[in-house]
C-alpha positions as CSV (number, residue, x, y, z in Angstrom):
1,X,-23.2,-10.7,62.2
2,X,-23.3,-13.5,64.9
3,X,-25.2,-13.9,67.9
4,X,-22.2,-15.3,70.0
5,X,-19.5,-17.0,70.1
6,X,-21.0,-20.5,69.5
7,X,-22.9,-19.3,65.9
8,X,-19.1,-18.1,65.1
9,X,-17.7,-21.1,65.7
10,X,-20.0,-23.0,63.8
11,X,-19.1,-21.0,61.3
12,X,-15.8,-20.9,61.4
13,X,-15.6,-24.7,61.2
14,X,-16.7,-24.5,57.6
15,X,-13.6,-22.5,56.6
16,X,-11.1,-24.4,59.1
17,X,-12.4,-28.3,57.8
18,X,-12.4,-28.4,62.0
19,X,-13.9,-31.6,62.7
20,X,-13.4,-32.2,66.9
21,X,-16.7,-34.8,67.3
22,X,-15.8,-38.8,66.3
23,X,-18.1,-41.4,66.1
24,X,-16.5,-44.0,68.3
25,X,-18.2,-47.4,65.9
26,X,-16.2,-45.7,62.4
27,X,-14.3,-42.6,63.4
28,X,-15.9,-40.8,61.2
29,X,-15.9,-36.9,61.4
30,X,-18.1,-34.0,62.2
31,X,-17.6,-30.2,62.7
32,X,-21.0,-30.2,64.7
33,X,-21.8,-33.2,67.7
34,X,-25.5,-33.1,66.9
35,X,-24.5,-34.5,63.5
36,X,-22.2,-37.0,65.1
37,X,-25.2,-37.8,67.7
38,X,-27.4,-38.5,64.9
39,X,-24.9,-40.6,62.7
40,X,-23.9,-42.6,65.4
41,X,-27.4,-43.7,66.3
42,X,-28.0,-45.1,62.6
43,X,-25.2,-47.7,63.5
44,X,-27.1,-49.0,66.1
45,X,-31.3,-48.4,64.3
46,X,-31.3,-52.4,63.7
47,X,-30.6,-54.0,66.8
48,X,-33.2,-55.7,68.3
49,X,-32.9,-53.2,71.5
50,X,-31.4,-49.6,72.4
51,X,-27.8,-50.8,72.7
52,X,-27.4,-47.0,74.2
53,X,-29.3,-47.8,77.3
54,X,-27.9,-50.4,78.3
């Protein structure tokens, strides 16, 4: 049914609530860190530069 281990525990995580990835501006939680990744960055979208670069 899965490919590997990685699809399973993405899928998993759904039935668990397993959240391990934390945006460090909020604390918010995410089972997956791409979604954290791309949360995270919306804190930051109206600065006047990349704060991540620096």
């Amino acid at each position: 049914m899965f490919s590997d281990n990685f699809a399973l525990t993405m899928h998993m995580r759904t039935h668990t609530g397993e959240k391990p990835f934390k945006c460090d501006v909020c604390q918010a939680s995410f089972s997956v860190k791409g979604n954290m990744k791309r949360h995270r960055e919306r804190h930051f979208k109206d600065l006047p530069f990349n704060i991540s670069t620096v």
